[in-house]
N, C-alpha and C positions, 0 to 999 in steps of 0.2 A: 855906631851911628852912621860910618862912610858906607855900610853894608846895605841899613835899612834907606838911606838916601840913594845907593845904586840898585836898589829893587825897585823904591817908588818910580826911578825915574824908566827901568825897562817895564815895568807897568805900561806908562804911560805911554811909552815907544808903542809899545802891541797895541795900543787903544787905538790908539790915532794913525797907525798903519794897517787895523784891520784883520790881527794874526789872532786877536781874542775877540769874541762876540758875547755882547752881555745877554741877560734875558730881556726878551721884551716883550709885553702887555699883549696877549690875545686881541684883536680885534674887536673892537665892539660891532655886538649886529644893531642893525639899522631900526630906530624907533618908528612907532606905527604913524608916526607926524612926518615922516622922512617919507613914507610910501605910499601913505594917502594922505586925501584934502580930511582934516577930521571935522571940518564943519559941514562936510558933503555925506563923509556917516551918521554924524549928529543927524542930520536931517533923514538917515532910517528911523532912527529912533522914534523923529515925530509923526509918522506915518504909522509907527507900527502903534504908537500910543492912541493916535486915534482910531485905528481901526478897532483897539480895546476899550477904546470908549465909547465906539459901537455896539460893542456890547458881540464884536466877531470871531473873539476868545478871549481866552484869561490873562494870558501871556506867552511870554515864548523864547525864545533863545537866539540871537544872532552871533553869527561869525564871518568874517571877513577874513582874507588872507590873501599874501599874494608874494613870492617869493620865500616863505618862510616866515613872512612876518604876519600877525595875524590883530585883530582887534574881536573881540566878542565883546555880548552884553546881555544881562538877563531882564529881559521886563515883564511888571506886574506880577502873577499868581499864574501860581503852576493846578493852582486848586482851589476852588472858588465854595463848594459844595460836597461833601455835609461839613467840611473844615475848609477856612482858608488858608494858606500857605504859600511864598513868593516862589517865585521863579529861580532857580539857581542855575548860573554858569554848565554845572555839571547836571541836571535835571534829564531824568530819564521820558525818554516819549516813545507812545508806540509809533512806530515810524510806517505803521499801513505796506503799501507799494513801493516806499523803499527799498522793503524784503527782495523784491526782484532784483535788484543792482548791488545790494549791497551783501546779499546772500547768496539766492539760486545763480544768478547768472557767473560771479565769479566762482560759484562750484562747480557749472559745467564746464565754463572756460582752463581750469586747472585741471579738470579732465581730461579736454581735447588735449590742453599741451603734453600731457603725459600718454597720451595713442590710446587712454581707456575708454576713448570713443569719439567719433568725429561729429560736427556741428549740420554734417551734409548729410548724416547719415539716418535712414529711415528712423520715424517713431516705432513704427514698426517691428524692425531690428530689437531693438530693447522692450516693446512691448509688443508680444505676438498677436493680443486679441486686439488691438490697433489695426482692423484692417479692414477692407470689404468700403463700398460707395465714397470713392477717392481718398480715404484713409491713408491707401499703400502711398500715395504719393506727399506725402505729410514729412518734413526733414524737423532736425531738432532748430534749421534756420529760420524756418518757419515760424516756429513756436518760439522764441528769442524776437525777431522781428513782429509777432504780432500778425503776422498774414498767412496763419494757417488753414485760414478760412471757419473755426470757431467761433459759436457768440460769444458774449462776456463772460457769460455765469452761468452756471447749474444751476436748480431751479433748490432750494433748502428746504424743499418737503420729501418724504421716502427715504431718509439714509442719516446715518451717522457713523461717525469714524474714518479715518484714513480710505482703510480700502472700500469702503460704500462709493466714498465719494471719487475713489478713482475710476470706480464702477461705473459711476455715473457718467465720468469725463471720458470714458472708454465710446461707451454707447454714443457720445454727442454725433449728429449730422453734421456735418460738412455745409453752411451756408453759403462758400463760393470755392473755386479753384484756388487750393493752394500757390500762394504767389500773387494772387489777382486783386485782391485788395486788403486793404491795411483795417482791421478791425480790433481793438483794445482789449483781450482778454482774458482773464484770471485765470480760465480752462488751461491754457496754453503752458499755464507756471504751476499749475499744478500737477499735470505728466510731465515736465521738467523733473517737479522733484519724487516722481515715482520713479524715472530713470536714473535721478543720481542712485535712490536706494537701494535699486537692482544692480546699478554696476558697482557702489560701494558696498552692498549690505550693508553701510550705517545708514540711520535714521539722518535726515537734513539736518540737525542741530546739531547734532555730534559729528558728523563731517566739518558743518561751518567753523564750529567752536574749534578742533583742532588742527585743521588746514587753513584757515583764513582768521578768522578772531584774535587765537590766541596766540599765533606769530606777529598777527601784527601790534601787538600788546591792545585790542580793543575789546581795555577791560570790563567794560559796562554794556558791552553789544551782547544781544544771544535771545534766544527764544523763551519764554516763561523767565521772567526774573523772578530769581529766590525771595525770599522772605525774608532778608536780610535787607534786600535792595529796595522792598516795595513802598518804602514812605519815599523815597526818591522818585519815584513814578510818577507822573503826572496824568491823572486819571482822565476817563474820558467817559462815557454819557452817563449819568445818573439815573437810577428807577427804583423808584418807592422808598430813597434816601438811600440808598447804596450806592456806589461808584466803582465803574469799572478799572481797576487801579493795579495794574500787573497781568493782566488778562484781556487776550488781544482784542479790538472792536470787535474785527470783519469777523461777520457771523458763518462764515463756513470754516474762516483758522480755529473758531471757538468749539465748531464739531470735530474740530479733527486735533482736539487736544493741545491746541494753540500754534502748533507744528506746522507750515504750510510752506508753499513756495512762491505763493501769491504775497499774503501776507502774514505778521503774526511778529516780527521782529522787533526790539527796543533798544535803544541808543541815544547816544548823546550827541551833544555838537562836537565834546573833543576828538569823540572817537569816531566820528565822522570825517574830521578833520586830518586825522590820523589815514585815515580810508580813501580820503580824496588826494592824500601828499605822495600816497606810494602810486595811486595812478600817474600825475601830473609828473613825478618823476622814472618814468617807463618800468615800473612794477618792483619797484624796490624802495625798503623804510627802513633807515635807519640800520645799515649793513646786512636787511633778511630782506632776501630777492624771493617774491611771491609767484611772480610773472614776468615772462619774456617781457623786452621792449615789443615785439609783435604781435605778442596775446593780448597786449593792451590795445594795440592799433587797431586790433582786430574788432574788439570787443567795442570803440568808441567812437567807430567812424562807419563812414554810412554802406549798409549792408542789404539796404531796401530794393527791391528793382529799380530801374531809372523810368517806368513807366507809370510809378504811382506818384502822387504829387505833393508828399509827404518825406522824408527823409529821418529813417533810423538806424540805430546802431545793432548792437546786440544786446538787446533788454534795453539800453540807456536809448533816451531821447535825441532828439537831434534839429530836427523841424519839422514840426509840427503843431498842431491845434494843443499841444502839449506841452508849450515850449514857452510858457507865461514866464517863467524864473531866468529866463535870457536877458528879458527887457526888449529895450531899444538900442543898448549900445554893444554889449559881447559879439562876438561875430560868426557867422554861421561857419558852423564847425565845430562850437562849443560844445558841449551835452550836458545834462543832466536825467536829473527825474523829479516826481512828488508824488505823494501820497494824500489817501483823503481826509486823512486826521488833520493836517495842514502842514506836513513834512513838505520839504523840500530842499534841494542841492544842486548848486548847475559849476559846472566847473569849464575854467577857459585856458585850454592849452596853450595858448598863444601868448597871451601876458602872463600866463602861470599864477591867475586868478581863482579861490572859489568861497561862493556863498553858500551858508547851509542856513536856514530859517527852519526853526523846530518851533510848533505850538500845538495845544490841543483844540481845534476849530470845534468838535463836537462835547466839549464841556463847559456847562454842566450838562444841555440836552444838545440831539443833533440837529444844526443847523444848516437852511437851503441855501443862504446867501453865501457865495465862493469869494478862498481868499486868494484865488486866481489872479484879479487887478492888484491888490496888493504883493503877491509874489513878483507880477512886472515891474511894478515902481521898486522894488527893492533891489532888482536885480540891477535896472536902469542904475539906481542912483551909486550902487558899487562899483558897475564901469565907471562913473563919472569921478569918483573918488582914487582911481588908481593914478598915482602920478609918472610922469613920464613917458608913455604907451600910447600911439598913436592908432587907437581902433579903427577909421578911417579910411587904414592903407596897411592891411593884417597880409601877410603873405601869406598862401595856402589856406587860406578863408575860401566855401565855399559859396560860388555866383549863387544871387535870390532865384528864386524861381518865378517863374510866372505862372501869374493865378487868374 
């Protein structure tokens, strides 16, 4: 007994002098009431319910995050027509113009960093019959920026398939001086992704899928969802009781095999989320480093001339007429993008904020009215729910412009 009572008592001695350490309880991470106002999210919720009571989609997905902590929520129907079906958390949407941020542009950018081709360097260079009436002066910064001097779109009569259709973005005329003004368009993402295919020979989806997607575990992202996936989709316009449901809108991704660099990609909010944590954290998720901290800087800050009156990045947004999913409180400097299905994503480097809003705006038919105002209030009312963050007085926030 003097033995077990002279063990208890040098026990005791190491405790309380600190020679033994017990285990102690992992930390807990901070709940979504710790990090935001929740009656300040609550109030997405009634904005977005009304906007579905307008009859301006079926439903849709929000997410919130900011630090690692995040709040989602699935409202309404993901499918209204010829079945209806809720919304789920994980519900796939074609994500339109997302494709360029979340596809092409981080496959070029993973390129430059690797020397298989530079962002200054002619279209030209990678596409030889790129040339002739200011072509030659055309950079792949150009086409990432949007002021290549292209119109929007090809015209979808005369051609089908990939290469028709590059055929046709080959031949486009030049409408201004490369550089000279800022013009929105799809041409420009579409020789994006004939140069990755030239300098990868893989096709866009099979590069994205094994260089981007499937390291960053974004399992539900990718071009054509399988048939496994497609009751998860949330379809988009209806014709003659059919629903376009796994099968991209935009009617030139549709000619060209749903494959494109404009558009044609599906995704969810997780993996969206997923997508937006490895930027906000300088290009690295979960111990698989994607991107330099530079390749990000590069790609999400402003790369515009300072003589147009607009402000972007490379492919992402920044400021501009494009810039509804900011709101009124995120602070210049943020970026995002959206799409015309009614995707959207705007991410805030500064409070390490971001909002992704997924819905199908064109189901069951396509509709004119934009959910432009409603991407602002949403975006507004997520700044206003982050607590502790002083937007106000953002360091390294870029001055307004004047207009």
């Amino acid at each position: 007994m003097s033995g077990y009572l002279s063990f208890v008592l040098t026990l005791a001695l190491c405790l309380t002098s600190g020679c033994i350490k017990l285990p102690t309880a992992p930390p807990q991470s901070p709940r979504p009431g710790e990090v935001f106002d929740l009656p300040k999210l609550k109030s997405i919720g009634l904005v977005i319910n009304k906007a579905r009571n307008e009859k301006r989609f079926p439903g849709g997905v929000l997410w919130v995050e900011r630090n690692g902590v995040h709040f989602t929520k699935a409202y309404g129907h993901a499918s209204v027509e010829p079945v209806h079906s809720p919304a789920q958390p994980d519900t796939i949407y074609d994500a339109a113009s997302l494709t360029k941020v979340v596809a092409t542009t981080p496959a070029v950018l993973l390129l430059h960093e690797r020397g298989k081709l530079s962002i200054d360097d002619s279209v030209k260079k990678y596409i030889p019959e790129f040339t002739g009436a200011g072509r030659d002066q055309v950079t792949l910064r150009h086409l990432l920026t949007h002021t290549s001097g292209l119109r929007p779109d090809i015209s979808l009569a005369g051609w089908n398939g990939h290469a028709e259709c590059i055929a046709k973005c080959i031949a486009e005329k030049l409408r201004s001086k490369p550089g000279e003004k800022f013009r929105y368009s799809d041409i420009n993402f579409q020789l994006l992704d004939e140069i990755i295919r030239r300098v990868t020979n893989r096709r866009l989806d099979l590069f994205c899928e094994k260089e981007i997607f499937g390291p960053l575990k974004m399992i539900d992202t990718g071009y054509n969802p399988s048939l496994e996936k497609r009751s998860r989709v949330a379809p988009t316009t209806v014709t003659n009781g059919k629903a376009l449901q796994g099968i991209v809108h935009d009617p030139r991704a549709r000619k060209t095999e749903g494959v494109a660099g404009h558009a044609g990609l599906f995704t969810t909010a997780p993996d969206l989320a997923r997508y937006s944590k490895m930027l906000l954290q300088g290009g690295k998720l979960d111990g698989t480093r994607l991107f330099k901290p530079e390749t990000v800087k590069l790609m999400t800050t402003v790369q515009t001339p300072s003589a147009l009156s607009l402000r972007r990045g490379l492919g992402w947004d920044v400021d501009s007429g494009y810039s509804s999913p900011r709101g009124s409180v995120f602070p210049l400097g943020s970026y995002g993008h959206t799409g015309f299905t009614g995707t959207s994503i705007w991410i805030d480097p500064f409070s390490k904020t971001f909002v992704i809003f997924l819905c199908n705006r064109i189901h069951p038919i396509e509709k004119s009215p934009s959910v432009s105002p409603l991407r602002r209030v949403i975006g507004t009312l997520a700044a206003e729910a982050v607590k502790g963050f002083d937007f106000d007085n953002v360091a390294g926030a870029l001055p307004a412009r004047d207009t």
